[in-house]
Legacy VTK file of the C-alpha trace (Angstrom):
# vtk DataFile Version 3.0
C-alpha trace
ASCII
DATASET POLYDATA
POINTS 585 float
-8.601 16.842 -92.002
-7.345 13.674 -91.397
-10.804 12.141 -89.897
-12.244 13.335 -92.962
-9.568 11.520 -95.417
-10.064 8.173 -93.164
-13.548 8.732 -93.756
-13.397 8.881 -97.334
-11.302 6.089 -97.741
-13.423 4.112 -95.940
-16.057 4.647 -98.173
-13.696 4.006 -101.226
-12.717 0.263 -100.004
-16.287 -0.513 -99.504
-17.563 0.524 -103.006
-14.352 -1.152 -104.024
-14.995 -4.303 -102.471
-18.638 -4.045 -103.049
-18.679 -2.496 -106.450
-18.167 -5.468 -108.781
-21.228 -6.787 -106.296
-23.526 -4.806 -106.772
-22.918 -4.682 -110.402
-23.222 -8.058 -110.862
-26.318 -8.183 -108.918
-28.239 -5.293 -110.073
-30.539 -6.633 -112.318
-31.378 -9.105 -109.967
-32.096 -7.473 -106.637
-33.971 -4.133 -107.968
-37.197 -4.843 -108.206
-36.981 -8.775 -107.536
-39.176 -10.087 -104.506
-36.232 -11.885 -102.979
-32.907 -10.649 -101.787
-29.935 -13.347 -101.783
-28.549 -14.004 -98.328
-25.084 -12.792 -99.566
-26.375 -9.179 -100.313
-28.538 -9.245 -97.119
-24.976 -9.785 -95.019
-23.637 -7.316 -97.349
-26.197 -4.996 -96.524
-25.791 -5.367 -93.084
-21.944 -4.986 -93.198
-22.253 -1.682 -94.999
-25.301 0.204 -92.937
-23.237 -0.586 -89.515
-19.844 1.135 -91.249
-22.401 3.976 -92.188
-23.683 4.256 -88.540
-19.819 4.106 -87.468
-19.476 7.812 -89.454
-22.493 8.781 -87.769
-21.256 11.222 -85.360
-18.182 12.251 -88.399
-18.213 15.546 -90.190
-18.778 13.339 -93.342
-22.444 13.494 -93.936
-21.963 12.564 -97.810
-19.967 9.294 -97.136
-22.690 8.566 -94.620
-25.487 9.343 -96.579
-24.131 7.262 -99.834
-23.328 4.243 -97.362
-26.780 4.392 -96.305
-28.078 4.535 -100.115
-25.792 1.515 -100.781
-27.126 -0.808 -98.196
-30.646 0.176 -98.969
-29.960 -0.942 -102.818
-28.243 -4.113 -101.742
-31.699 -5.133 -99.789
-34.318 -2.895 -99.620
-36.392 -5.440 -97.087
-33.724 -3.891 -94.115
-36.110 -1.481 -93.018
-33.591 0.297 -90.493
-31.084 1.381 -93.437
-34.633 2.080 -95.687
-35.561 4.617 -92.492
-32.270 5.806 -92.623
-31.663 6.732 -96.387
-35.669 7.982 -96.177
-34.078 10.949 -93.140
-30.989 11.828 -94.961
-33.322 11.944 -98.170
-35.336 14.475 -96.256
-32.375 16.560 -95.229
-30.759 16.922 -98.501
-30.175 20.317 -99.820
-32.798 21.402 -101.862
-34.688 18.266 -101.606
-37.581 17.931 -104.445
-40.977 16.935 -103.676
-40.394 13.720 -104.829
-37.656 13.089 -102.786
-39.796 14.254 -99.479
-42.745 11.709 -100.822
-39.851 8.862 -101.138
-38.463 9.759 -97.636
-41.254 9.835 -96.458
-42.105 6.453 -97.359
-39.456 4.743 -96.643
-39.064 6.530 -93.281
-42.981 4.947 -93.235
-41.798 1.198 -93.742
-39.884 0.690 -90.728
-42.026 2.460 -88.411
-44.980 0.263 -89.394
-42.906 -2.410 -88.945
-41.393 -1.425 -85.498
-43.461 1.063 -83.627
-42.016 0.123 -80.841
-38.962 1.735 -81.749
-39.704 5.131 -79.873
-36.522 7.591 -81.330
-36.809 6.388 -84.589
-40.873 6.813 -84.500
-40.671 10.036 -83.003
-38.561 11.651 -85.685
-41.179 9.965 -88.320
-43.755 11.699 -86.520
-42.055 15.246 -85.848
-41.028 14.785 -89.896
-44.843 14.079 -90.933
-45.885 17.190 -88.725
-42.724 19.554 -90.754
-44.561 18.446 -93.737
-48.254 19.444 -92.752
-49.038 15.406 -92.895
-50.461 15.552 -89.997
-52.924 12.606 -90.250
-49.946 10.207 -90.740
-48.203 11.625 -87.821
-51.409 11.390 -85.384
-51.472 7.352 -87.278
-47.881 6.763 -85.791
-48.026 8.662 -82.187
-51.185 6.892 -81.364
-49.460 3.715 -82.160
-46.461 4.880 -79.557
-48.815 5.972 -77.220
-50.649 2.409 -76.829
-46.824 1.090 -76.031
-45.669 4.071 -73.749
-49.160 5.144 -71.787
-47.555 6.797 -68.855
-44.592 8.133 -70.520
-45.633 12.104 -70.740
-43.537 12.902 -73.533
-45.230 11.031 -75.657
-49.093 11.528 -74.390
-48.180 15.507 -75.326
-46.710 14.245 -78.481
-50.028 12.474 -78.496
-52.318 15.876 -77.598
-50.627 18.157 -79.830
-51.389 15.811 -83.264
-54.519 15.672 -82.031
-54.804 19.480 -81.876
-53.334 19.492 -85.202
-55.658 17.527 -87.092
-58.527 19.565 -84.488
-59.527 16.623 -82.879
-59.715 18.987 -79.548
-61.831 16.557 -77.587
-59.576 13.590 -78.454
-56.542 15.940 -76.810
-58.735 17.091 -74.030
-59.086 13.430 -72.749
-54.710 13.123 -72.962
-54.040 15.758 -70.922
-56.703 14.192 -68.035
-54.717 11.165 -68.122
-52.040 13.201 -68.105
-52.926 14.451 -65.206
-54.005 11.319 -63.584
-50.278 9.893 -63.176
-48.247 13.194 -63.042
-50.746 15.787 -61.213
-52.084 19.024 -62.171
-49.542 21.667 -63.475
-49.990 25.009 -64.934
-48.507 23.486 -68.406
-51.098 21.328 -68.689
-53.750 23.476 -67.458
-53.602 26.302 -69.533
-53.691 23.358 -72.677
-56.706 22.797 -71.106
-57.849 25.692 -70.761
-56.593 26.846 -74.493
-58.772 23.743 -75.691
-61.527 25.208 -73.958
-61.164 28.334 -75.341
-60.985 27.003 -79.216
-64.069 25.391 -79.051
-65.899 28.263 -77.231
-66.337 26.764 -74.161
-64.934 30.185 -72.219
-66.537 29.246 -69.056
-64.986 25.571 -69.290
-61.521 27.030 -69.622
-62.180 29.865 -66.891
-63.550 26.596 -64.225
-60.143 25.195 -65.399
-57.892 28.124 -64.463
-59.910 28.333 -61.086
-59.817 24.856 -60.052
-55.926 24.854 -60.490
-55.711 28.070 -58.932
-57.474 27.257 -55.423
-54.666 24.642 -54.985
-52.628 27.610 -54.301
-53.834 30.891 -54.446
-50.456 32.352 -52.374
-48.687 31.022 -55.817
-47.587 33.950 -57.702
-47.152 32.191 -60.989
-50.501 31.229 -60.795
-51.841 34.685 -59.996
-49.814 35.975 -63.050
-51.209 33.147 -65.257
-55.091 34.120 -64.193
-54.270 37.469 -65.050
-53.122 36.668 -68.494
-56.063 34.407 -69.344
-58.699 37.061 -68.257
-57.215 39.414 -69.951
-57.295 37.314 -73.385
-60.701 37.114 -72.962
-61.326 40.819 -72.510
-62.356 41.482 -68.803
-59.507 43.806 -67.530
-60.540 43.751 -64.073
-60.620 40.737 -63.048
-57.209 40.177 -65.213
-55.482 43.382 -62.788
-57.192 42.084 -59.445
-54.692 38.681 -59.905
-52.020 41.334 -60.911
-52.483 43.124 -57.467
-52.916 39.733 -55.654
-49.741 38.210 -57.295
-47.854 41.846 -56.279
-49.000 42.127 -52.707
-47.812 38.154 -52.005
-44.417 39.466 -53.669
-43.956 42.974 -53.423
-40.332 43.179 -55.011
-41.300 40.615 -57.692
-39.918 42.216 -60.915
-41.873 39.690 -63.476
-45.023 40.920 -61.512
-44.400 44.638 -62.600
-43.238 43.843 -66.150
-46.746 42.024 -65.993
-48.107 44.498 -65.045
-46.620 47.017 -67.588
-47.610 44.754 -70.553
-51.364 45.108 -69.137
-51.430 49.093 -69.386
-49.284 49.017 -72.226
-52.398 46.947 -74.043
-54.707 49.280 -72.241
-52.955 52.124 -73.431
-52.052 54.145 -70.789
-48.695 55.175 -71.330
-48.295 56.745 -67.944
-49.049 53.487 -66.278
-46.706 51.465 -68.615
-43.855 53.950 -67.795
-44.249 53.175 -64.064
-43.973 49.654 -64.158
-41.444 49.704 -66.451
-39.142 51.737 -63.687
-40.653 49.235 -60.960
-39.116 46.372 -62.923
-35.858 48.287 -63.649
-34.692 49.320 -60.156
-36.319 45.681 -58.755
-34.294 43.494 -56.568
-36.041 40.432 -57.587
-35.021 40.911 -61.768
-31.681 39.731 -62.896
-29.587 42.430 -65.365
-30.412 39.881 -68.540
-34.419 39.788 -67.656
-34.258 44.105 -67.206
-32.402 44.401 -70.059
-34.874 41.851 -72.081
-37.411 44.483 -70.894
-35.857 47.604 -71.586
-35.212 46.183 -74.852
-38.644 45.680 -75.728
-39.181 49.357 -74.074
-36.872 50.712 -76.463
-38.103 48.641 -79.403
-41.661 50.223 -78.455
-40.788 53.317 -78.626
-38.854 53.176 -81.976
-41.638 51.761 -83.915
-43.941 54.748 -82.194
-41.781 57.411 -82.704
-41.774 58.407 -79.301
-39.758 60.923 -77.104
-36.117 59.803 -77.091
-36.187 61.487 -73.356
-38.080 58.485 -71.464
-35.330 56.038 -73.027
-33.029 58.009 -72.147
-34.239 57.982 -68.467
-34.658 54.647 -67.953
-31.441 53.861 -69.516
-29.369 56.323 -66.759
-31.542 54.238 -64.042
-30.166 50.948 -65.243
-26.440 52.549 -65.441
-26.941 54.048 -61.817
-28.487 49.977 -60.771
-25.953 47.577 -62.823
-22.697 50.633 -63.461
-20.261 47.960 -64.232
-22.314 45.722 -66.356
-21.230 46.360 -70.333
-24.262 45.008 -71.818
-26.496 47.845 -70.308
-23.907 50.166 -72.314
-24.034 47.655 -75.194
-27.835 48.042 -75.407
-27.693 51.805 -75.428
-24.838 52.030 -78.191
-27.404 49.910 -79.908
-30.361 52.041 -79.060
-28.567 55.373 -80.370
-27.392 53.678 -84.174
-31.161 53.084 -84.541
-31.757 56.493 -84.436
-28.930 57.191 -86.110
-26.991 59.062 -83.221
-23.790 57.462 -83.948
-21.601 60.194 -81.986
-23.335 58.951 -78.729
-23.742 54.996 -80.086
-19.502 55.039 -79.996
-19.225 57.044 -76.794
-21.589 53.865 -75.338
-19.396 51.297 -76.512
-16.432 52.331 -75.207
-18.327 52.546 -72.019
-18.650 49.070 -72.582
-15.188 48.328 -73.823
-13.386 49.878 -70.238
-15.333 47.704 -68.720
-14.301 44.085 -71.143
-11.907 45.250 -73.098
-11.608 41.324 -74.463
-15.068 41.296 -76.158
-14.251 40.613 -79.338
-18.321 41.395 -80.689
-18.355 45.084 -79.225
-15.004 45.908 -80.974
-16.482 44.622 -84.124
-19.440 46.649 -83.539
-17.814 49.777 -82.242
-16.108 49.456 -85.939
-19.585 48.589 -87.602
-20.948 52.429 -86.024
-17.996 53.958 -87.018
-18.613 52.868 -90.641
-21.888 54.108 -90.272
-20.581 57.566 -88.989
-18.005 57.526 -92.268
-15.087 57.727 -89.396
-13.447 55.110 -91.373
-9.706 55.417 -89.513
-11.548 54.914 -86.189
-13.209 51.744 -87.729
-10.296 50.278 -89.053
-8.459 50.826 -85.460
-11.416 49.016 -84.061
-11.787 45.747 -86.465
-8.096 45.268 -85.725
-8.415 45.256 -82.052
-11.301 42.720 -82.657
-8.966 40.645 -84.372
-6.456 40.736 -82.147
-8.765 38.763 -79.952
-10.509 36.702 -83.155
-7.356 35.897 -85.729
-9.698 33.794 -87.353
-12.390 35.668 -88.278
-12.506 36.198 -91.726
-15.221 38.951 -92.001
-13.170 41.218 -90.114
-10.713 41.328 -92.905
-13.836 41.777 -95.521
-14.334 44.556 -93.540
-10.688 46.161 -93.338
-9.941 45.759 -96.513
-12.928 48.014 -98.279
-12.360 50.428 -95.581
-8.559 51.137 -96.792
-10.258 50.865 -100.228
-12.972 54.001 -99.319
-9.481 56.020 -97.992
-8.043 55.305 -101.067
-5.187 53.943 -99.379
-5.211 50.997 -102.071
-1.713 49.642 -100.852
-2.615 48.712 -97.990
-5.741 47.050 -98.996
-4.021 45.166 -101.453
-2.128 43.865 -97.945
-5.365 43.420 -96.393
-6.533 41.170 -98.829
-3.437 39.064 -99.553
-3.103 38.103 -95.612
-7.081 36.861 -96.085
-6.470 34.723 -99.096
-3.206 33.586 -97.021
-5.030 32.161 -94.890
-8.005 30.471 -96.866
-8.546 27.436 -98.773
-9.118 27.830 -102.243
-11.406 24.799 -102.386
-12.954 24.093 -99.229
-13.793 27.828 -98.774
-14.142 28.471 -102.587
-17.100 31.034 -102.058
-14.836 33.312 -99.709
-11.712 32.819 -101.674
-13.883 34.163 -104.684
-15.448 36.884 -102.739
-11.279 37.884 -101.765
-10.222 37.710 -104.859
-13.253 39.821 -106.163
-12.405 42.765 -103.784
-8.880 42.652 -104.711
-9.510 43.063 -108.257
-11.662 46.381 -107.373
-8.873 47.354 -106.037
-6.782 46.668 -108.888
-9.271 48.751 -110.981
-8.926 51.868 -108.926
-4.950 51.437 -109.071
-5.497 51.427 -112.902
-4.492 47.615 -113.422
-7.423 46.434 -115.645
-5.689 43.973 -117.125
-4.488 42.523 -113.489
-7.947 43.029 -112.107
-9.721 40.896 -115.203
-7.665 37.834 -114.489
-8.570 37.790 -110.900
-11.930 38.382 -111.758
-12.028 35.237 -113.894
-9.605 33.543 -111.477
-12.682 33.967 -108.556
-15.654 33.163 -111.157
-13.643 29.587 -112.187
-13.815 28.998 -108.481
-17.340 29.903 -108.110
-19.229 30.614 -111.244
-22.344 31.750 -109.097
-20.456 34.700 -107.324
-22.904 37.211 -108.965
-21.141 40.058 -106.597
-18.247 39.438 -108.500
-19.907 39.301 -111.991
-21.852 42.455 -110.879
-18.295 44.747 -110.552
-16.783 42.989 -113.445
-19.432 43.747 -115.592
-19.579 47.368 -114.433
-16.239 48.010 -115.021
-15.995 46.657 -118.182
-18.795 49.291 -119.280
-16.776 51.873 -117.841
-13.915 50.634 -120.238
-16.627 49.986 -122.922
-14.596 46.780 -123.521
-15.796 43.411 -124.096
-19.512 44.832 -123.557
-21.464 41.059 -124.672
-19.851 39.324 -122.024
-20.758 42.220 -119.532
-24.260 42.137 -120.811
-24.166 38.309 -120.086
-22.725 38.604 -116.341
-24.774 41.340 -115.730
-27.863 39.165 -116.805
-26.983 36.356 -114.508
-26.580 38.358 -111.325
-29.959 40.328 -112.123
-31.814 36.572 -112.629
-30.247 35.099 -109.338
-31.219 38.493 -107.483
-34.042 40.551 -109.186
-34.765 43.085 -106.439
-31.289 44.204 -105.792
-30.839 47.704 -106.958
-27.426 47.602 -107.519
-26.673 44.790 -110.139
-30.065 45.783 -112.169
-28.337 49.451 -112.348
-25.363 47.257 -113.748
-27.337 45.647 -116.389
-29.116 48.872 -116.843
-25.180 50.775 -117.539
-24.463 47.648 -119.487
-27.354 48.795 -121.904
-26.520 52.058 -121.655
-22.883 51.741 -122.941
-24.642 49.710 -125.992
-26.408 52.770 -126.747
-29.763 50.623 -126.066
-31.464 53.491 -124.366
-35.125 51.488 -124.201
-33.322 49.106 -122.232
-31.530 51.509 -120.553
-34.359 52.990 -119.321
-36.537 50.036 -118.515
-33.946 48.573 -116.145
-32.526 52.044 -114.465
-36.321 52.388 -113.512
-36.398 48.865 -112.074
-33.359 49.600 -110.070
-35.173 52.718 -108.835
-38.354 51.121 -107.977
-36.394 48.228 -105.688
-34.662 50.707 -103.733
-35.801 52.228 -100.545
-33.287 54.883 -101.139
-31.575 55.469 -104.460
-28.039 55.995 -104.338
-26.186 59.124 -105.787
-25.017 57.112 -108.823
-28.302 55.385 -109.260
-29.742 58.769 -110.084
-27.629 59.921 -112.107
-27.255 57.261 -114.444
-31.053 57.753 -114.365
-30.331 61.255 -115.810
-27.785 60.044 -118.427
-30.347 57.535 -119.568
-33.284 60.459 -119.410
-31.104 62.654 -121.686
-30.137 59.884 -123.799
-33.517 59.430 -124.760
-34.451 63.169 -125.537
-35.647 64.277 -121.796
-33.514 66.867 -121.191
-35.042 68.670 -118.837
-36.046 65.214 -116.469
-32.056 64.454 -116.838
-31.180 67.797 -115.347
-33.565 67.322 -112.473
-32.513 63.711 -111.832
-29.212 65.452 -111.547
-29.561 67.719 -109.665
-30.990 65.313 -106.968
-27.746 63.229 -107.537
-25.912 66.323 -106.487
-27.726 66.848 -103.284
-26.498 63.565 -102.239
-22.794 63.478 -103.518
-22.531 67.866 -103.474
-18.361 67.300 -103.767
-18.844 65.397 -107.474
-17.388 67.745 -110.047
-18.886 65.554 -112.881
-22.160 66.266 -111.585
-21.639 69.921 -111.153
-21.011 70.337 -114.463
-23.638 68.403 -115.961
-26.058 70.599 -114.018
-24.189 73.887 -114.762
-24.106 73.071 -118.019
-27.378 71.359 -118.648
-25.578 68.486 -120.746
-24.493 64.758 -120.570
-20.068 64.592 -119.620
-18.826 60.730 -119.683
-17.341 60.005 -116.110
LINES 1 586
585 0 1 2 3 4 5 6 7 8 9 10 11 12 13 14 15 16 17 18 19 20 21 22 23 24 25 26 27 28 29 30 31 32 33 34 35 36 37 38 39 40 41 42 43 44 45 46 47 48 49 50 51 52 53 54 55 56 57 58 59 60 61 62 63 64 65 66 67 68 69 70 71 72 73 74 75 76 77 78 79 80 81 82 83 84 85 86 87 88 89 90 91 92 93 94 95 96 97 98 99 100 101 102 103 104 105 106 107 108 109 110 111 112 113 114 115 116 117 118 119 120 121 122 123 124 125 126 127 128 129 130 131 132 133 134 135 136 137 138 139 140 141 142 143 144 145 146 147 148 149 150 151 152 153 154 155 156 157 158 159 160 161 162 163 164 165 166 167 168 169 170 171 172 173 174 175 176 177 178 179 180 181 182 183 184 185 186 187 188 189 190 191 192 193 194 195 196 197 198 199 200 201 202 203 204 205 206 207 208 209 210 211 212 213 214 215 216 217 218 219 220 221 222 223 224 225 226 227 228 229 230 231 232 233 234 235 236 237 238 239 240 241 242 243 244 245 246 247 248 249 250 251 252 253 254 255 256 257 258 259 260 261 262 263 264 265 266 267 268 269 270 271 272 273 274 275 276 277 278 279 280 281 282 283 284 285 286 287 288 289 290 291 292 293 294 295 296 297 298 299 300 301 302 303 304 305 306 307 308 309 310 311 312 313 314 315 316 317 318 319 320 321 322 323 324 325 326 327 328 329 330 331 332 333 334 335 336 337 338 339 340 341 342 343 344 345 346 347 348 349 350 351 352 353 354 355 356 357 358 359 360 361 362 363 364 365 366 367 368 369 370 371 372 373 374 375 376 377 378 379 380 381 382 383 384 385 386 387 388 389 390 391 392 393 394 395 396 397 398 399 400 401 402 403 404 405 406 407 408 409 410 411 412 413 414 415 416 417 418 419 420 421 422 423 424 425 426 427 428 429 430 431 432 433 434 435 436 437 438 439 440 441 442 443 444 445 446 447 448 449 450 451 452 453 454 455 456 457 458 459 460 461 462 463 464 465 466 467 468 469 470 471 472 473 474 475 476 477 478 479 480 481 482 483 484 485 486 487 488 489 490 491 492 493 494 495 496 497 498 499 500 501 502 503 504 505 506 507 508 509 510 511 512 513 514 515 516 517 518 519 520 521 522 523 524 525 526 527 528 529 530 531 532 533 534 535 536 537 538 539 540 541 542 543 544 545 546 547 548 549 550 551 552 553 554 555 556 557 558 559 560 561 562 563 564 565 566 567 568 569 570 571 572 573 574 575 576 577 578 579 580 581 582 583 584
């Protein structure tokens, strides 16, 4: 805090002593062809103060230093460069102020290409913004100066490629070549360049000629597998395959290799073997098997497949690695996908008697149990994660709602008052807003309205674009049918900053509801239906109220009687099926 406050100052004693300056000068040095000697030294004084916060957490004071100097004397083409990057970096940065940057990112380099960082980041920014003529313009320039420096002659090859001057490229990486030696990197850019312009038997004599400098190389072997196989001729791609596994039989990259090539090919029995080869190999580390088996897994998920062969390979890498928690990590992460939380917990705990200090797999453990609905056993679980993370705020987000879904609304209350304890109301405004949002919910379920409306409005005067918050203030304001224009109005602005999410346009759709505007009702309940994958309970039946509100009975029943089937304890919603009428809530 302090660094900052130094920083700031700074920046106030310069504008102060420069101020009167630059106001007195203004209408003489924009746009004039000269710059007086007395702004130029001015100039000067200011960008090297600006490059003294460079490494500072102050990246506004900075950037207006920067601006400063450039408006004193726009001929210093290092503080033009300068205020053209942070121009380029600004949040939300227009077109305009891209072309600008641009520009005067432009103006130095031209004048100093030998200046290889500050060319380079031209270049890279030119490339970012698909001007890729103007960045081949400035590389080739650094080229001419560096010719044997290899960063820069790929730099060099790669803006050709971009603006598909392939031939151009090809050439680079020879003299590439000529002062560093043949390497598979450079090779297979060779042999890719080959390859685009359809030259397959160029790119193939490239492969081969790097290959017979060592055939015993198993890298190479693998990388002559992969190009054959790209160009569709399977056995020659699986006769480097065998080559590269007979000169390292124990080799686990060769059989995950060799997996991928009957996984392509389809044959699942195949895949399955090299998959186990790689698993029980010698030769992988735990991280590169569980990379595979993680990619194993993901295959299988997407296909549907037989939970059975996961479940085998996962007991082989438990039996190989049994006091490694990231196998059991992986396979508490494997069972939430498929929604077997019971056996998702059992795997983390696994994990947790092994490193009972990982903060993440507490925090997890709790995220599963959420999932599962075992809310006491996820509360137990975010507070042992913050016994080893105090500081992490998003466990108390998380505690907090949890007490709130138990109803034990005292103790939420707690929750949230030892968060906003421990926050700052206006360097953290957006959290302290979100806090003070979920305390007011609260508030509302304890029956204090009136209590929960002021910290409403206390969180939206600290940040007027929390739409979560305008989203539950609105809503419970149409419960209360109080006050229903300015829920219509923060119900609006949450739906415009996020049209597709379900929840606020069901809001705005209740909003209209409680206005008996049943056309609007209707329009937006169906939007809120239509963006989600899986309508809540209360989604549908507000789509029911709506329905009967506008004559269709028998649709409302139905609608319902689906909201039923998801929430079957709601008594409301027993009763408005039983009885085949509308009850308020």
């Amino acid at each position: 805090m302090k660094k900052f406050l130094s920083i700031t100052i700074l920046v106030l004693v310069v504008m102060a002593i420069m101020g009167p300056a630059m106001a007195k000068n203004s209408k003489s040095t924009v746009g004039a062809s000269a710059v007086s000697l007395q702004d130029k030294r001015k100039a000067d004084y200011i960008y090297l103060q600006a490059h003294a916060l460079k490494e500072s957490d102050s990246i506004a004071a900075y950037f207006d230093l920067i601006k400063y100097a450039h408006h004193l004397d726009s001929t210093n083409t290092a503080a033009a460069y300068y205020y053209g990057y942070l121009l380029l970096l600004k949040d939300n940065s227009s077109k305009e102020d891209m072309e600008r940057g641009l520009a005067l990112m432009k103006k130095h380099v031209d004048a100093h290409p030998e200046d290889y960082y500050e060319a380079s980041y031209y270049s890279d920014a030119c490339m970012t913004l698909g001007r890729y003529d103007m960045a081949l313009e400035v590389i080739e320039k650094l080229a001419e100066i560096n010719p044997t420096k290899t960063a820069v002659q790929m730099r060099l090859a790669a803006a050709y490629v971009r603006n598909d001057k392939f031939e151009e490229a090809l050439k680079v990486y020879e003299r590439i070549e000529e002062f560093e030696g043949e390497s598979i990197e450079t090779t297979a850019y060779k042999a890719a360049l080959y390859t685009e312009i359809g030259d397959t038997i160029g790119a193939i004599e490239q492969m081969r000629h790097l290959y017979s400098t060592a055939p015993a190389n198993v890298s190479y072997n693998l990388v002559m597998s992969e190009m054959f196989n790209q160009f569709g001729m399977p056995d020659s791609a699986i006769y480097y395959l065998d080559r590269a596994q007979e000169l390292e039989p124990n080799n686990g990259n060769v059989y995950f290799a060799k997996a991928q090539y009957y996984d392509a090919k389809g044959d699942s029995i195949n895949y399955d073997k090299e998959i186990y080869n790689a698993l029980v190999s010698p030769g992988l580390d735990v991280d590169t098997k569980l990379d595979v088996l993680t990619q194993y897994t993901s295959t299988q998920i997407m296909r549907n497949d037989s939970t059975d062969r996961v479940n085998n390979l996962f007991k082989v890498m438990i039996e190989q690695h049994p006091l490694e928690p990231k196998v059991h990590e992986l396979y508490s992460m494997y069972f939430s996908t498929i929604k077997d939380y019971k056996h998702a917990v059992e795997e983390l705990g696994y994990g947790l008697d092994l490193d009972p200090t990982n903060a993440q797999a507490w925090q997890r453990l709790m995220v599963v149990n959420v999932l599962d609905e075992n809310y006491p056993k996820a509360i137990e679980a975010a507070k042992k994660a913050l016994e080893y993370n105090p500081e992490n705020m998003d466990l108390y987000r998380y505690i907090a709602p949890l007490y709130y879904q138990m109803k034990e609304y005292d103790k939420a209350i707690a929750i949230y008052d030892d968060a906003l304890a421990l926050v700052d109301s206006v360097k953290d405004n957006e959290l302290y807003s979100d806090l003070l949002g979920g305390k007011g919910d609260v508030l509302v379920e304890m029956g204090d309205s009136i209590g929960a409306y002021k910290l409403y409005d206390h969180a939206l005067s600290i940040c007027p674009g929390n739409t979560s918050v305008m989203n539950n203030y609105a809503y419970f304001l149409s419960l209360s049918e109080k006050n229903l224009d300015k829920a219509e109005s923060m119900a609006a602005k949450a739906v415009n900053a996020n049209p597709n999410n379900a929840t606020f346009i069901d809001t705005y759709a209740w909003v209209y509801f409680k206005k008996k505007n049943y056309d609007m009702a209707l329009f937006y309940i169906k939007s809120a239906i239509n963006n989600s994958d899986e309508p809540s309970s209360d989604i549908i039946e507000h789509y029911g109220d709506i329905l009967y509100m506008t004559g269709d009975k028998d649709e409302a029943v139905k609608q319902w009687e689906k909201a039923l089937e998801l929430s079957p304890d709601s008594d409301i919603l027993k009763r408005k099926v039983e009885n085949k009428t509308y009850f308020e809530k």
